[in-house]
Every structure is written in C-alpha cells, then in structure tokens.
N, C-alpha and C positions, 0 to 999 in steps of 0.2 A: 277738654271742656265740652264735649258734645256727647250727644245722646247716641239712640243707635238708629236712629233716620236721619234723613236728609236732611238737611238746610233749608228753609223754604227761601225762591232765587231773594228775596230781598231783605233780610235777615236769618235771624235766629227762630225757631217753632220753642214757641213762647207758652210754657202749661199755668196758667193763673187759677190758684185753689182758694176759692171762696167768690159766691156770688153776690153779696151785699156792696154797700155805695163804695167801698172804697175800693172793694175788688174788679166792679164795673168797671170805675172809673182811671184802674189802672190797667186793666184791659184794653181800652180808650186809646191811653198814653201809649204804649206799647205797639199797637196798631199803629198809630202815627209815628212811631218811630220806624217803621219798615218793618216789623214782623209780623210772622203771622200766629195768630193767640188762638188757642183754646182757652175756653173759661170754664171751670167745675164749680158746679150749684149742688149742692142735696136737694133744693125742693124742686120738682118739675114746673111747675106754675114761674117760676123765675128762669128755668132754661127756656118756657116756649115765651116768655114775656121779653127775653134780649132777643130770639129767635125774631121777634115781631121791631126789635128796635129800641127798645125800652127796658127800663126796670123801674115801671111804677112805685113799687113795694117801696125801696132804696133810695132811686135818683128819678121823683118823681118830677116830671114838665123837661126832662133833659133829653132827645132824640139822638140815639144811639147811632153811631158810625156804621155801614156795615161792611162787615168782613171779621167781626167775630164770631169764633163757635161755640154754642154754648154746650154742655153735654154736664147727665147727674151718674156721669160713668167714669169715677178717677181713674180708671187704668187707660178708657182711652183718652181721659183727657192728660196723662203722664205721657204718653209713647208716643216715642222719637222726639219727647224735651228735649233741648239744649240749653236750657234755663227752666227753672221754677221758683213762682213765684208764692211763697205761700200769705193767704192773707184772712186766715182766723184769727178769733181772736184771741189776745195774751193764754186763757185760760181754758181754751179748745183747740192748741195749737200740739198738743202732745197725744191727743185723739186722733187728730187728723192725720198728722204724720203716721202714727201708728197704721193708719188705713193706708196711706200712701206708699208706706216702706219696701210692700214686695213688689211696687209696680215703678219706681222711683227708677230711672237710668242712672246707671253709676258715675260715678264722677262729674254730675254736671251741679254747677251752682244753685245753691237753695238761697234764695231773697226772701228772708222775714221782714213781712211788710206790718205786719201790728207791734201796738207796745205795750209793754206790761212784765211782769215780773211774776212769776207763777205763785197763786195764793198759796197752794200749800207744800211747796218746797224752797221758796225762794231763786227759785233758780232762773236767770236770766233765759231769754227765749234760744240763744245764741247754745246753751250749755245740753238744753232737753234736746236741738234737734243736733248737735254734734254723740248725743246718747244714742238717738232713736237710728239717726243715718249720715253712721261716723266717716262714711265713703264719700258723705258729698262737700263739698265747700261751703261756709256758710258765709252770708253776708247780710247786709240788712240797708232796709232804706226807710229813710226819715228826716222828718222836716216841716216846716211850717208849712201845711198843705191843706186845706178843705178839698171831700173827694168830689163836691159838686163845683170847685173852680178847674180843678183838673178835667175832669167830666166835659166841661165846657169848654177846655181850649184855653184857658187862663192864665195868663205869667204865671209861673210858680218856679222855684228855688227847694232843692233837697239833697242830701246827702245820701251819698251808697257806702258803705263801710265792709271792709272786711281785714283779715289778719293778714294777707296778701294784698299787700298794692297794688300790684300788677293785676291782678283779678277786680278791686275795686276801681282803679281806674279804668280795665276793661269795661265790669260793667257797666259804670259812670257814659262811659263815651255812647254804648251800644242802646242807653236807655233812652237818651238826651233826643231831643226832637224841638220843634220848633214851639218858643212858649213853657217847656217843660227843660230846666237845667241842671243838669246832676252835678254835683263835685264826689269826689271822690278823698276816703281818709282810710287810714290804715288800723284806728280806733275804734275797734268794733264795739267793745265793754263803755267808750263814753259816749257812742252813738244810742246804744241802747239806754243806756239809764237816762239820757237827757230825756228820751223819748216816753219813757217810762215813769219818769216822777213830775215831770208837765202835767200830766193828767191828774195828780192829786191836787198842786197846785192852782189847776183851772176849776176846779171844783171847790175848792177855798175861794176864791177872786168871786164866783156865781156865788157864794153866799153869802159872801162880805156885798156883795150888790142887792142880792136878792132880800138881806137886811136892812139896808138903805142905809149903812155904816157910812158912806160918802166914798168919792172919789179918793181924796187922801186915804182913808184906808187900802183902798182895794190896791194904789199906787205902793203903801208901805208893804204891804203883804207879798206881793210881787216882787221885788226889793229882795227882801228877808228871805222868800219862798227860793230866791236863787242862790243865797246864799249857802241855805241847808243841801240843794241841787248839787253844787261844788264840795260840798262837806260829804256826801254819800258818794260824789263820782270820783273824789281823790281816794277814800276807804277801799273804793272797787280797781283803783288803778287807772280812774279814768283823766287824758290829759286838762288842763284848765284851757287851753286853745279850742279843743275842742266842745266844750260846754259850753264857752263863748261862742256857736257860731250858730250856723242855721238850727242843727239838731240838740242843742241845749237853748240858749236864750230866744233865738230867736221863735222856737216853736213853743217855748215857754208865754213869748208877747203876744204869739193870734190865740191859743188857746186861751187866754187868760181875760182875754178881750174881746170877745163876741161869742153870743149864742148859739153860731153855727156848731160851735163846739159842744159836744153831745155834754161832755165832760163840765162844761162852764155852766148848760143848761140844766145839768142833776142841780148841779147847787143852786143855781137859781130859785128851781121849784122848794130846796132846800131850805133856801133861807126865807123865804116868801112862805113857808109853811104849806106847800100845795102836795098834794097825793103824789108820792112816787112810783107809784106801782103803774107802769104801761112806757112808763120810758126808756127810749132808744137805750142801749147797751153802753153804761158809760165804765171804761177801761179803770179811771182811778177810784172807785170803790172797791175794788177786790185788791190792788195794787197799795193802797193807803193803810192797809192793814199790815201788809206784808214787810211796805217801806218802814213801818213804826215800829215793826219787829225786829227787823234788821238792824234798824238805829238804835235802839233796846240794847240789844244785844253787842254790837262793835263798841257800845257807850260814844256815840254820836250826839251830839247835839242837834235833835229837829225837833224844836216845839209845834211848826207848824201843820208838821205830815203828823205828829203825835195829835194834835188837836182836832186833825180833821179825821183821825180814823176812831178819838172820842166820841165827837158828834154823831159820824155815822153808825156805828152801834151804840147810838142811847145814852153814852155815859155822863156828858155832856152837852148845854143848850151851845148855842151859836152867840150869844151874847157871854156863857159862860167861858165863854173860849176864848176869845176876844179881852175883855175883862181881865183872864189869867195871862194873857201873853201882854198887858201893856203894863204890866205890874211885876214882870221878871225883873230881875238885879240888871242896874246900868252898866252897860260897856262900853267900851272904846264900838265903834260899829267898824274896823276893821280888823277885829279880833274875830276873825273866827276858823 
C-alpha cells in the first residue's frame, strides 16, 4: 500500500487532487492527522493563495494550517503517494484521473472524496476509477461534513468505505485525528449512493423551503426522499444498515437542513424564483437526472428524484410537483 518514496517520519505523504473548499479542507484534516499533504490545484492564483495561507476563492475568512504544499503539477503532486485522495467533482472525476493515470503509483489507495453518479453513463464514481486505475484500491469517504467546519477544526463524524475491510479500516484509523472521526465499512456501493442521492434530496427540501411550502412539508419530503434512498440502494446492492448511518441518513439530515449545503441552496434560489446562473457547483442537478433514469429504467419507484429532475429541466413548476406527489394513490407508508 505505499508509493515508491518514503514515508514522511509522521505518516503517510498524502497527494490531495483538487483545490476547492472541500479539497482544502481535507488537506486541513490530513495534516492534523500526522501527514504530510500535497494539494493539486489547476488554477495558479489558488496554489499561491494556500501558499499565502488561504483559499479565499473556496474557504473564504478561514486561515490555513501551515505545512501544506500546494503545486498546479499532478505528477509532482502524485510522486511518492501513499495515499490519494481524489476530490473532483462526481462529473470531472474521469478527466482527472485520466490526467492522473501515468503518474499515479501502483497500488496505493484512491479515496473518492465527491458524490455523484456520472450523468452520462450512470456509473458509480467507485466503477470509472476501478476502469481508469484498475491497479489501485478504491475507497471512498463520506459523511455529514461542511468543508468549512472541517476547515475549522470542528467535531465531525464520516465514513471511509471500501471492498476490503482491512483497507477501510486502515484507512479509517490513519485519517482519524482529533475532532475528525472516521468509521470504517466494507460497503462501498451504499457508501456511495447514500452520498450521491442526498444531493438530489437537499435540493428538493431548498425548494420546498424556498416555496414556503412549511416545515411540514420539507419534514414529509425528507421522510419520503429516504425512503426512495433505500429503494435505489437495495436495487444497487446496498446494505439498509448502512444507509441508516452517517453516509446515508445522516448526511441526508445536514444537507437537507441548512444552506451551507451548496445543494440545499440551488433550490432555495429555485424555489424562491432567483437566477441560477453563478451558483456554486451543486452536485444534485447533474446526478437527479441520472437517478430518474435509473429508477426509470430498474422500474423503481421515486417520485421524488423523478420530480425534481422534472423541475430542473422545465417540464414542471414546483407547485406542480408538489400537487402531483400529494395526490398519488394511498398506501400502507411501510410499503415500500
């Protein structure tokens, strides 16, 4: 599980791919756990801005740790990994790697740190980078996390997943630092989808708000929205313990529940009727389309991810969505 340099004396040399808030901020993490990090940025203006301590752009008012390196050079920022962490996102995760692949050290663990579900192949993030670099271990991490509470030093709680336990709970133990907890599961497919269809669901809850539908609704929606969660993570093979825990419901309840979530705030502007053009990058519109397709197609039952990937292409209002889903035929509410 190591690269082909050294150890640095106090951990693992840690390659983190991507320089945005979340990537910072697990840079951050990492560092406080005892290792020593490179961070790969493409824009220069962001490597000399953590050079300086900061990443304005991303985690602005937050003063960066120092003893990160930043560099817009993947190869040096791959060599002598013994870990990488990849953290593009769901939908520039199969570019990047592609960039990454002849510089990648063989057999050391790949951590997909985004969620999302590739728009146009369906394919779990776990399935492109076992394509791209069949040589490395994948795993993934996820969880009820804001990257500006980690950034800061903040309790947080998250999952590391992979198909090997003994790797997940490696790197469970190796991530873990003071304030930051990892658990470890051997679920990597219900790590990923919990991750992955939270963001449609936070962006339903931001427009059932951003409508001024009430709390009752945004309460039921959440509700419902987990139960379609469970119905697409059983289809994919994913355990129900799993979905139950941090990386399904729980990261389902902060997304669902505060604007920090880029995801919660699309819809916000969504249902509030405000311009969406200049908004941060929210992971469940590309992902709400793909889920609806999927469910289409296994004949799943999700009105909810179907309704919200009507809305976002036009086909329907937010009221008309709403209206159509409380007027579906009565059921048992443990039938599903």
């Amino acid at each position: 599980m190591t690269g082909s340099g050294h150890k640095a004396p106090s951990g693992w040399r840690i390659a983190v791919l991507g320089g945005g808030a979340w990537g910072t901020a697990l840079a951050l993490a990492m560092l406080r756990a005892g290792h020593f990090v490179r961070l790969y940025a493409r824009d220069p203006e962001t490597v000399a801005a953590i050079d300086r301590g900061e990443n304005p752009r991303y985690l602005p008012g937050i003063a960066l740790q120092a003893g990160i390196v930043a560099t817009s050079d993947i190869e040096a920022a791959l060599d002598g990994a013994d870990c990488v962490l990849a953290v593009a996102p769901a939908q520039s995760l199969r570019a990047m790697l592609a960039t990454a692949k002849t510089h990648m050290p063989k057999g050391v663990p790949l951590v997909l740190c985004a969620k999302g579900i590739e728009r146009d192949t369906g394919a779990l993030l776990s399935a492109i980078a076992r394509e791209i670099l069949p040589e490395n271990p994948v795993a993934a991490l996820s969880g009820p996390s804001f990257a500006t509470d980690v950034a800061r030093g903040l309790p947080t709680a998250v999952v590391v997943a992979a198909r090997d336990e003994d790797l997940a709970a490696d790197l469970a133990a190796r991530f873990s630092a003071q304030n930051l907890r990892c658990y470890s599961s051997d679920d990597l497919i219900g790590v990923e989808i919990g991750g992955a269809l939270k963001n449609v669901f936070a962006i339903a809850a931001g427009a059932v708000t951003g409508a001024a539908l009430g709390a009752s609704a945004q309460a039921a929606m959440v509700t419902r929205g987990f139960v379609e969660l469970r119905r697409i993570g059983a289809a994919f093979g994913a355990r129900p313990e799993t979905l139950m825990g941090l990386s399904g419901l729980g990261d389902l309840l902060l997304t669902c529940s505060s604007a920090q979530s880029r995801n919660f705030a699309y819809g916000l502007a969504l249902g509030q009727g405000k311009p969406l053009a200049g908004l941060p990058l929210a992971e469940g519109v590309p992902t709400a389309a793909i889920a609806a397709r999927i469910a289409a197609e296994r004949k799943i039952d999700a009105p909810i991810i179907t309704a919200v990937a009507a809305i976002l292409d036009g086909t329907i209002t937010i009221r008309q969505a709403v209206a159509a889903l409380m007027t579906r035929p009565l059921k048992t509410e443990t039938d599903v």
